[in-house]
KEMI-111574 format. One record per residue (C-alpha): z, y, x; residue number from 1. Coordinates in nm, 4 decimals. Last residue first. Example, Ala and Ser with C-alpha at 12.3 -4.5 7.8 and 13.67 -1.06 7.14 Angstrom:
<r up="0.7140" north="-0.1060" east="1.3670" n="2"/>
<r up="0.7800" north="-0.4500" east="1.2300" n="1"/>
END
This chain:
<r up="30.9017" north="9.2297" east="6.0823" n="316"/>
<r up="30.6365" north="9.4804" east="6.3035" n="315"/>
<r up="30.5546" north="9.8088" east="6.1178" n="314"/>
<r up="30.2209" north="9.8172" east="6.0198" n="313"/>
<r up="29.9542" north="10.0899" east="6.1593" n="312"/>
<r up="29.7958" north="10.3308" east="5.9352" n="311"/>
<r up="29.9245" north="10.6169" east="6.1335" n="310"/>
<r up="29.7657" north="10.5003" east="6.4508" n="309"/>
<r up="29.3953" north="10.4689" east="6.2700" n="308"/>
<r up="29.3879" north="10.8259" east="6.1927" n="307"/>
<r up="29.5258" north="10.9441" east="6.5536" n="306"/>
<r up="29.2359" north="10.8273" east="6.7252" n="305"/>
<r up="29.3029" north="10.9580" east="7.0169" n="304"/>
<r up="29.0880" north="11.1734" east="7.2839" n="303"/>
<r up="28.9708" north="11.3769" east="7.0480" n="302"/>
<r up="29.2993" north="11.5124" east="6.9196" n="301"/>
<r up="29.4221" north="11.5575" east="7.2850" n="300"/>
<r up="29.1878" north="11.9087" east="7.2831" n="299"/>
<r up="29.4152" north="12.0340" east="6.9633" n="298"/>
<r up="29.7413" north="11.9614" east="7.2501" n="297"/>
<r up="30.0815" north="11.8734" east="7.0152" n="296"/>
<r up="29.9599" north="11.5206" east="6.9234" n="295"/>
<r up="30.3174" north="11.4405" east="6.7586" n="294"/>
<r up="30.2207" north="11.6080" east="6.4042" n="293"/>
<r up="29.9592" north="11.3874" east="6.2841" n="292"/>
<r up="30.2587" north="11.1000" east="6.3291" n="291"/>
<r up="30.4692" north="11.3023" east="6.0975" n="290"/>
<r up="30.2142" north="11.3535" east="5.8633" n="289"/>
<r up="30.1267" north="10.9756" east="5.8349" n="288"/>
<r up="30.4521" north="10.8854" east="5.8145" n="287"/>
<r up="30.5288" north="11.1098" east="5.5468" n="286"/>
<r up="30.2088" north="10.9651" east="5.3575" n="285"/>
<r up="30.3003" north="10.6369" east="5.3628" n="284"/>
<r up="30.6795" north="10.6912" east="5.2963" n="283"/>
<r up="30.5281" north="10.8528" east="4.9304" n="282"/>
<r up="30.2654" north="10.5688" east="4.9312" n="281"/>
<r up="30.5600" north="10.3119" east="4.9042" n="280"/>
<r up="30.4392" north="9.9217" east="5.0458" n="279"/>
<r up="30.6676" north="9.9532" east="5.3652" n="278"/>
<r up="30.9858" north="9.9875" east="5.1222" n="277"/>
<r up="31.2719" north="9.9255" east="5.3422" n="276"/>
<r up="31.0984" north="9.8975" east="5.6673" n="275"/>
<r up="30.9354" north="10.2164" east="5.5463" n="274"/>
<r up="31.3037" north="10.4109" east="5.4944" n="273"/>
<r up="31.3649" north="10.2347" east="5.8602" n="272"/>
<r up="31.0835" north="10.3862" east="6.0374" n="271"/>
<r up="31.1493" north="10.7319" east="5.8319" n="270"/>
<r up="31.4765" north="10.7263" east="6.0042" n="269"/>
<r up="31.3991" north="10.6295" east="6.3023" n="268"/>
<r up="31.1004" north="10.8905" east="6.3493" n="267"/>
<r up="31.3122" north="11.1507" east="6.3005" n="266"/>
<r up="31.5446" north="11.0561" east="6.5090" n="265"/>
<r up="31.3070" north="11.0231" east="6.8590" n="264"/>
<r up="31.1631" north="11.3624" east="6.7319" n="263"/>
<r up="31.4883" north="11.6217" east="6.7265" n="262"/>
<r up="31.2717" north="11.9785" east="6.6801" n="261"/>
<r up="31.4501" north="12.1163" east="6.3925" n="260"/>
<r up="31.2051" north="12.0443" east="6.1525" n="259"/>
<r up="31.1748" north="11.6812" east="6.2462" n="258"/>
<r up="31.5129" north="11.6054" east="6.2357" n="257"/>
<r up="31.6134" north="11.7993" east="5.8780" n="256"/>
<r up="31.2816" north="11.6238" east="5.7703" n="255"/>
<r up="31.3984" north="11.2856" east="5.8349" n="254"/>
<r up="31.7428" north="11.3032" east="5.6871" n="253"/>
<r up="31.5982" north="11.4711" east="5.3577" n="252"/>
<r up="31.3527" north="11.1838" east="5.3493" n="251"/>
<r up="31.6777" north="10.9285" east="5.3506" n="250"/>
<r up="31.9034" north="10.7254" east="5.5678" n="249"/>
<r up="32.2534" north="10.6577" east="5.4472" n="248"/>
<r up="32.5384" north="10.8979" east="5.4379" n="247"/>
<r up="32.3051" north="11.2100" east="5.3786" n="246"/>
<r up="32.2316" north="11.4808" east="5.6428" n="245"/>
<r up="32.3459" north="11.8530" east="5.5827" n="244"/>
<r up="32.6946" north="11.8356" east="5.7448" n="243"/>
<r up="32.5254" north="11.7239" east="6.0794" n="242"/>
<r up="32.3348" north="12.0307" east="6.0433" n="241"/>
<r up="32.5994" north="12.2560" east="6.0467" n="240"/>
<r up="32.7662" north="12.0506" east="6.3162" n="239"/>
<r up="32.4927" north="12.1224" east="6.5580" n="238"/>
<r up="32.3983" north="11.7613" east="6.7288" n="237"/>
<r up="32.4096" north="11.6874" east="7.0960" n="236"/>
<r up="32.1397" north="11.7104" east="7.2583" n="235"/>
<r up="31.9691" north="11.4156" east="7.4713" n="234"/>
<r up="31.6264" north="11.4052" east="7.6477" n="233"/>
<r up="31.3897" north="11.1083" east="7.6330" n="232"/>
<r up="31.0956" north="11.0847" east="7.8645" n="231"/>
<r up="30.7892" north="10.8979" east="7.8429" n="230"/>
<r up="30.5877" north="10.6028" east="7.9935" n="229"/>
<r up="30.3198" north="10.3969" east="7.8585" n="228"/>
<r up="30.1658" north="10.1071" east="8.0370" n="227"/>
<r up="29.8858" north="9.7684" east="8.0768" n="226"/>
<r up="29.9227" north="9.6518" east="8.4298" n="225"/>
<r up="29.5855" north="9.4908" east="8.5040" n="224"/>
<r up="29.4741" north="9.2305" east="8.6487" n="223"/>
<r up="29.0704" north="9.1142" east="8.7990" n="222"/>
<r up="28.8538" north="8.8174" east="8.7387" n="221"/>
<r up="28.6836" north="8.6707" east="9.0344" n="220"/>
<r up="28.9138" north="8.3463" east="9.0236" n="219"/>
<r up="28.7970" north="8.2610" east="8.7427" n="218"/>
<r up="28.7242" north="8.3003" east="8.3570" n="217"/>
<r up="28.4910" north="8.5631" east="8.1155" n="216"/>
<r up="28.2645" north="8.6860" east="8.3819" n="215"/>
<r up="27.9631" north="8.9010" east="8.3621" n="214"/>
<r up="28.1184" north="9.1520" east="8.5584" n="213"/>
<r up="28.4663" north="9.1203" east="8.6232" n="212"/>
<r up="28.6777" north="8.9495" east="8.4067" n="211"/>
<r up="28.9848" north="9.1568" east="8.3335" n="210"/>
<r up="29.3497" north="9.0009" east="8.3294" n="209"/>
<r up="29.6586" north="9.1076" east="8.1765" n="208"/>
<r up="29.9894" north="9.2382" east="8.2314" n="207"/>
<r up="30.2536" north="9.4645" east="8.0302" n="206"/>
<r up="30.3903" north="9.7463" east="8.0320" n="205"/>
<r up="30.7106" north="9.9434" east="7.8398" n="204"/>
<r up="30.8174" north="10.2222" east="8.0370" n="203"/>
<r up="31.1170" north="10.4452" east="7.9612" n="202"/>
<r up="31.2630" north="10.7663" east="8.0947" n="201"/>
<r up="31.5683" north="10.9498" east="8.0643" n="200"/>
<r up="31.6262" north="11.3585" east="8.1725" n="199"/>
<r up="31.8752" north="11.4793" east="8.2173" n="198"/>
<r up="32.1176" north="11.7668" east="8.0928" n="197"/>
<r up="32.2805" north="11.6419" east="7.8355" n="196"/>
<r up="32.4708" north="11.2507" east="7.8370" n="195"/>
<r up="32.3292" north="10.9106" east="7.7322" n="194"/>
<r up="32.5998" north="10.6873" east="7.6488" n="193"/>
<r up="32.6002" north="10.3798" east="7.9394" n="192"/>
<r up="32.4290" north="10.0204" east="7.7769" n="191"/>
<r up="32.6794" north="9.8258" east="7.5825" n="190"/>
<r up="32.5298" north="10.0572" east="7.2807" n="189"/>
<r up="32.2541" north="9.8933" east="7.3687" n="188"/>
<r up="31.9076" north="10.1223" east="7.4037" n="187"/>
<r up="31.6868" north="10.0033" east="7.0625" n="186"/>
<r up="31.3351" north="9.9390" east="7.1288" n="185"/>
<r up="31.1323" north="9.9211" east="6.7856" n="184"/>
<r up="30.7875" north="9.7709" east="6.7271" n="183"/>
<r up="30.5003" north="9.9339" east="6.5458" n="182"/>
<r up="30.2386" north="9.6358" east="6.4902" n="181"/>
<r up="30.0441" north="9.4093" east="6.6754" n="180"/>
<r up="29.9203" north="9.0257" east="6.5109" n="179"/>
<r up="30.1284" north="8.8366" east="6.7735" n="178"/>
<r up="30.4469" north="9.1204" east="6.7750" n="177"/>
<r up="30.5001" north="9.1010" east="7.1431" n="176"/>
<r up="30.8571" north="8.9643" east="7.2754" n="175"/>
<r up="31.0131" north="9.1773" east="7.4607" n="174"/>
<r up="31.1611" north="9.1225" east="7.8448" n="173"/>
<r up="31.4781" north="9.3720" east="7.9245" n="172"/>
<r up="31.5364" north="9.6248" east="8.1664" n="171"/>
<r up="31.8547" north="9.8898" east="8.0811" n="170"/>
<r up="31.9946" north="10.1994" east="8.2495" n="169"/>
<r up="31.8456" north="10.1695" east="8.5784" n="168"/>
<r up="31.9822" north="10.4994" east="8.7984" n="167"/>
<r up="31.7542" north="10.6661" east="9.0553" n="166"/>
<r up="31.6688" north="10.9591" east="8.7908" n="165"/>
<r up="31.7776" north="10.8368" east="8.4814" n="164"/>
<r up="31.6032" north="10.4750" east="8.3719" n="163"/>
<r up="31.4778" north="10.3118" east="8.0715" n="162"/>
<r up="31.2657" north="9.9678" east="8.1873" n="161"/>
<r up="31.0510" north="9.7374" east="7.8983" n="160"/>
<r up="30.8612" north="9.4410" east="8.0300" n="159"/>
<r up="30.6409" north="9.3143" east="7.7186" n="158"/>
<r up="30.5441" north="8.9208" east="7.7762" n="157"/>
<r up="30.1400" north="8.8245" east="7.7531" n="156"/>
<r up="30.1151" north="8.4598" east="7.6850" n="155"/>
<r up="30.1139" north="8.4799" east="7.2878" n="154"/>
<r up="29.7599" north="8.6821" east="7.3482" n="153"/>
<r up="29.7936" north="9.0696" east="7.2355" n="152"/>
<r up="29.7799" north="9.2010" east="6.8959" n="151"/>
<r up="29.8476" north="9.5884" east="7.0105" n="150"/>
<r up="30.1545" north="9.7334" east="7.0693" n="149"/>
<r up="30.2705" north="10.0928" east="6.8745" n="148"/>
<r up="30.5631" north="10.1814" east="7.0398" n="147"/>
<r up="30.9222" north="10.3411" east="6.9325" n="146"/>
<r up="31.2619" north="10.4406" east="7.1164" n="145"/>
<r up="31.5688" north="10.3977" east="6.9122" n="144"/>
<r up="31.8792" north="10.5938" east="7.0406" n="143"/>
<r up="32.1789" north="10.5499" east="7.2302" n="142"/>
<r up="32.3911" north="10.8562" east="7.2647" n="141"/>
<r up="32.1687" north="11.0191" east="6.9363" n="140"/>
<r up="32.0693" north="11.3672" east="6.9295" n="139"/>
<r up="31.7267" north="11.2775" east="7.0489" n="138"/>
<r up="31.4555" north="11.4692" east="7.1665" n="137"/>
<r up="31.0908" north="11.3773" east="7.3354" n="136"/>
<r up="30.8917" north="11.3374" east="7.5487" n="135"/>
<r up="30.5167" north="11.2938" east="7.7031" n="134"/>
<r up="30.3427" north="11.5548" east="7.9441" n="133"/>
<r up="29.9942" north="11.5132" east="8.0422" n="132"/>
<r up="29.8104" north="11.6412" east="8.3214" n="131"/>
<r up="29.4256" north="11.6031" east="8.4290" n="130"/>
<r up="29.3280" north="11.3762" east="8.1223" n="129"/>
<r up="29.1302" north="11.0823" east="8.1244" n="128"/>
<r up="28.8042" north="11.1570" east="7.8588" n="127"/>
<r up="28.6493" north="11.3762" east="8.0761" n="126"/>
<r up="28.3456" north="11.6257" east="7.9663" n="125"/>
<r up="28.5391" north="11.9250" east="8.0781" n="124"/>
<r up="28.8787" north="11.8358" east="8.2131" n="123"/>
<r up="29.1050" north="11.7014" east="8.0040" n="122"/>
<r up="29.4712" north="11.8774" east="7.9539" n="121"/>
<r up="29.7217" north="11.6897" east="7.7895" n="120"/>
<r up="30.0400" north="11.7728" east="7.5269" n="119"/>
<r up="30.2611" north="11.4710" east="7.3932" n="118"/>
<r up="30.4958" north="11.3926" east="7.1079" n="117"/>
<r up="30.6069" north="11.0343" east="7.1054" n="116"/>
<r up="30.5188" north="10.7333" east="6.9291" n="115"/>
<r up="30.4377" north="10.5884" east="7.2739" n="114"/>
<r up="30.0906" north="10.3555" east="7.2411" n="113"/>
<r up="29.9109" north="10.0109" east="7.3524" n="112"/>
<r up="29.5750" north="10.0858" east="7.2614" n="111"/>
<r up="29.4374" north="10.1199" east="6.9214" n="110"/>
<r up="29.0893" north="9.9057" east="6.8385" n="109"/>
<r up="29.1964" north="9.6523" east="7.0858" n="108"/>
<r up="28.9904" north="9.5210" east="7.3322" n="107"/>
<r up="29.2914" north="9.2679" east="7.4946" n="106"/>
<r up="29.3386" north="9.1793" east="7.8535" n="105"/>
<r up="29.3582" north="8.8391" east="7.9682" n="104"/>
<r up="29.6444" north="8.6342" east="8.0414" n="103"/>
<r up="29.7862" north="8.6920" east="8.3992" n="102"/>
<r up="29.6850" north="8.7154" east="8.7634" n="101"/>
<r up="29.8496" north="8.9601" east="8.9877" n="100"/>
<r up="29.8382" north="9.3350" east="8.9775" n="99"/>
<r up="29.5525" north="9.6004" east="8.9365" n="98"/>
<r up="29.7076" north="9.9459" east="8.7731" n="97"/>
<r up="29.5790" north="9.9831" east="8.4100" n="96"/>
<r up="29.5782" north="10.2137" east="8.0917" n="95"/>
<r up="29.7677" north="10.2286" east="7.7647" n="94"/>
<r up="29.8421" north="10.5320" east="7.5715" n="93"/>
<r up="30.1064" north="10.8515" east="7.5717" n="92"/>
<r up="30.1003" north="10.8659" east="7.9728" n="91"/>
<r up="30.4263" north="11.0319" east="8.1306" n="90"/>
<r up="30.4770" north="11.3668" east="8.3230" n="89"/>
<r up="30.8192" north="11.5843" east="8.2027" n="88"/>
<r up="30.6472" north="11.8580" east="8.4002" n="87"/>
<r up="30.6624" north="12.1054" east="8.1116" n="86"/>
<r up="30.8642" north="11.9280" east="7.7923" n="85"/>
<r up="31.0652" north="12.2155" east="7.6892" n="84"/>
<r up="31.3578" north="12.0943" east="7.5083" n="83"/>
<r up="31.2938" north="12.0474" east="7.1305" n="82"/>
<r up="31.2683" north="12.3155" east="6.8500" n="81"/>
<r up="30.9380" north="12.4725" east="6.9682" n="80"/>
<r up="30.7862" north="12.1096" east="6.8941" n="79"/>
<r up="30.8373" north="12.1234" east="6.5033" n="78"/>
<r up="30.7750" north="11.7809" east="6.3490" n="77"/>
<r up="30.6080" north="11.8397" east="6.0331" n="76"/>
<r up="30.7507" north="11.6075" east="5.7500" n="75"/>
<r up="30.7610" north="11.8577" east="5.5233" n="74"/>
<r up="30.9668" north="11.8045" east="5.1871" n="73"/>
<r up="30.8004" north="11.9120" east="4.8428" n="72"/>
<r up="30.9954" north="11.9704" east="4.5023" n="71"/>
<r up="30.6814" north="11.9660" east="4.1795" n="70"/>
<r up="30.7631" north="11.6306" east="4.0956" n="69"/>
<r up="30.5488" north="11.2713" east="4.1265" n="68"/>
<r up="30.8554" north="11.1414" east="4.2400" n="67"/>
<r up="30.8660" north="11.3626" east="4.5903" n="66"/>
<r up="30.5605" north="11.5843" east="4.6599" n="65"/>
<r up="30.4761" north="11.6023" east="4.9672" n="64"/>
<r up="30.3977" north="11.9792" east="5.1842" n="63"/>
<r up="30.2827" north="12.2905" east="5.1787" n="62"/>
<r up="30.3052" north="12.4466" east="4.8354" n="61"/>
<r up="30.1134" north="12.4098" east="4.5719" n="60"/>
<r up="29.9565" north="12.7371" east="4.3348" n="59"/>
<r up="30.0737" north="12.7663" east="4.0065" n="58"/>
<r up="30.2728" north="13.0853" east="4.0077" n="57"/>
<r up="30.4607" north="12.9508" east="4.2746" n="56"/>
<r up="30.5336" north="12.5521" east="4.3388" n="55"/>
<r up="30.8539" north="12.4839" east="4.5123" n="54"/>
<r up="30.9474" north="12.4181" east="4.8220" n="53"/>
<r up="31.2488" north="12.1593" east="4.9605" n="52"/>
<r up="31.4714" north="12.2748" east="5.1718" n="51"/>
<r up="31.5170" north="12.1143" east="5.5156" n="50"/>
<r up="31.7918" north="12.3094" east="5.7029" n="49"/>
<r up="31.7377" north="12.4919" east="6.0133" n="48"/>
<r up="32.0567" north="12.4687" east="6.2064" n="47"/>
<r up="32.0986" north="12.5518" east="6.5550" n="46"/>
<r up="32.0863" north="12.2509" east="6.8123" n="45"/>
<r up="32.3505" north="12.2414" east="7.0048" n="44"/>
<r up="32.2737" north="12.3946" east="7.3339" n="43"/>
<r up="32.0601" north="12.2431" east="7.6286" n="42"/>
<r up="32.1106" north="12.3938" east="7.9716" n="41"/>
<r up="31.7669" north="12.5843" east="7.9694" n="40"/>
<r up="31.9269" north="12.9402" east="8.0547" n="39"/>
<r up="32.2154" north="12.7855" east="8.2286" n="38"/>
<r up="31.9146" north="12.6278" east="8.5027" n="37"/>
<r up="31.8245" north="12.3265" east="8.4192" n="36"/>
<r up="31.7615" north="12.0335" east="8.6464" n="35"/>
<r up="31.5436" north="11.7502" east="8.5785" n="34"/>
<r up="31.6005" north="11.4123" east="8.7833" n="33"/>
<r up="31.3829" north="11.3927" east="9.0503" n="32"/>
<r up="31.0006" north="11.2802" east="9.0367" n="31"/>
<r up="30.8825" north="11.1566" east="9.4037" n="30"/>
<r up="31.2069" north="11.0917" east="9.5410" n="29"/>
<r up="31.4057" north="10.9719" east="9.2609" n="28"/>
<r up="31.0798" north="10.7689" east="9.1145" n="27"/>
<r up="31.0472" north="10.5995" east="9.4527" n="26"/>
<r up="31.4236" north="10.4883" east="9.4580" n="25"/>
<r up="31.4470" north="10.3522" east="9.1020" n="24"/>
<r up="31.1486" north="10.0907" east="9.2176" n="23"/>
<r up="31.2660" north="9.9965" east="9.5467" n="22"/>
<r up="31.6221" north="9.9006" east="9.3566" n="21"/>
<r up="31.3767" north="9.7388" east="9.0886" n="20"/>
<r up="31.2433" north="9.5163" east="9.3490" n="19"/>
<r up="31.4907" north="9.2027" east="9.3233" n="18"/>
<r up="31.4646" north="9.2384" east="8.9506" n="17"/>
<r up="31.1221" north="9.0945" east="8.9241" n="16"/>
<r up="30.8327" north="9.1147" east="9.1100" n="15"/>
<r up="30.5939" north="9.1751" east="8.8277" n="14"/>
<r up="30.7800" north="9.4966" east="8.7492" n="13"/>
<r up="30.8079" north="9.5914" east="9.1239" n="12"/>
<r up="30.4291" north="9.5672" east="9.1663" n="11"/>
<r up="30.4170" north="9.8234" east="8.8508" n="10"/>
<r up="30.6272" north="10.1082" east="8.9824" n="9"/>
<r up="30.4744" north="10.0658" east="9.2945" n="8"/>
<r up="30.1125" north="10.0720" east="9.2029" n="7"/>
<r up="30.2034" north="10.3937" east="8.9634" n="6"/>
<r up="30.3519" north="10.5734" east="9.2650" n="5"/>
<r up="30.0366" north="10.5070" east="9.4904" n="4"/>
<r up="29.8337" north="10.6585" east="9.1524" n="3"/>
<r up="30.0361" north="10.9758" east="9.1648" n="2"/>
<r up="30.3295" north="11.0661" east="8.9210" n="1"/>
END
């Protein structure tokens, strides 16, 4: 998506809902709905069930330990599992389009951020990357999409869109968490079932103000729109694997996800386990992997400080 398409995308946000027709229309024409041919039509997805390892002859096994005991669950997510993400476009962390005047931007020490896999490719001795493609897979008809959002001013309003193709799904106005956190964005189950074969995308922005040069309030200040953007791509669930997951939410749920390529699920589950018990160094640590695992480029690794994302609160 080109800069011209950016300004668009984010004029219409601060215009309101009279512009989002305007809005749908430029993303059809300049990025259309993904196609696949029967060779990428997605299938269910095959089972690969999460077993836990076991220590041999002494020596640990890859993986977390669970109670303190020598069985081990990985909490890798495996990217070669999911749909192929080439030209699914997107930016993983927060950067600016100029708008109209608003509160003023924050410094924070982790940007706004999509908890969502991504690749990138920087050119040499850049630090804003030439492609980058953000997305992910859910087997769930209206999933839980996931943001890190910095402590922003109580002023600043979130703007969240999920589209397909030309088609709004859902636009709603969030509430920022005032000290940051991880924040959830559930699609309403009022909202239309997402099907295969397309693509989805979702954009959660916001605006804010930069003083120029030397200035801290004004008139000579300049707005930005603040964004992520990344795409979401349904498959529908193999039944061997569906007969593998536990009633209620567990580690065993999370790594049968994660192993078998289904992100967006994954990271709901664990979400909620921590939400549960947010103070458990077991959860801690599978959160941590799991969030490792989503920077899927080695050059991207430099560009974000990963580290500090995965000790990130979860918003109450």
């Amino acid at each position: 998506m080109n800069f011209g398409l950016k300004s668009i995308i984010f004029s219409c946000l601060g215009g309101g809902i009279t512009l989002v027709s305007l809005l749908l229309s430029t993303i059809a024409k300049a990025q259309p709905p993904q196609s696949f041919s029967h060779a990428q039509t997605p299938q269910p997805i095959p089972l690969l069930i999460a077993q836990a390892s076991r220590t041999v002859s002494g020596s640990p096994a890859t993986g977390r330990s669970v109670g303190g005991g020598t069985e081990l669950i990985d909490l890798t997510y495996d990217a070669s599992r999911s749909v192929s993400g080439a030209g699914a476009g997107g930016r993983s962390q927060g950067g600016g389009v100029r708008g109209k005047k608003t509160a003023f931007c924050p410094t924070p020490e982790v940007p706004l951020t999509a908890l969502v896999p991504f690749t990138a490719t920087y050119p040499e001795g850049k630090t804003i990357p030439t492609t980058m493609n953000v997305w992910g897979t859910t087997t769930q008809a209206h999933p839980t999409l996931w943001a890190y959002v910095p402590p922003l001013d109580p002023s600043i309003e979130l703007q969240f869109l999920f589209t397909e193709g030309r088609n709004l799904i859902h636009q709603t106005t969030l509430q920022a968490p005032g000290s940051g956190g991880v924040i959830a964005i559930p699609i309403p189950t009022t909202k239309p079932a997402l099907t295969p074969d397309k693509q989805y995308q979702w954009t959660l922005s916001f605006k804010c103000k930069t003083p120029a040069t030397g200035q801290t309030t004004g008139s000579s200040a300049q707005v930005e729109t603040v964004y992520i953007q990344a795409s979401v791509f349904y498959k529908p669930l193999d039944s061997a694997i569906a007969s593998q997951l536990t009633p209620t939410p567990s580690r065993q749920n999370a790594a049968l996800y994660a192993q078998n390529g289904v992100w967006y699920d994954a990271l709901t589950t664990l979400a909620t386990l921590r939400q549960q018990a947010p103070e458990d160094p077991t959860l801690q640590a599978d959160w941590a992997t799991l969030l490792k695992s989503m920077v899927l480029s080695p050059e991207a690794r430099e560009h974000i400080d990963i580290e500090t994302l995965t000790k990130q609160p979860l918003a109450r």
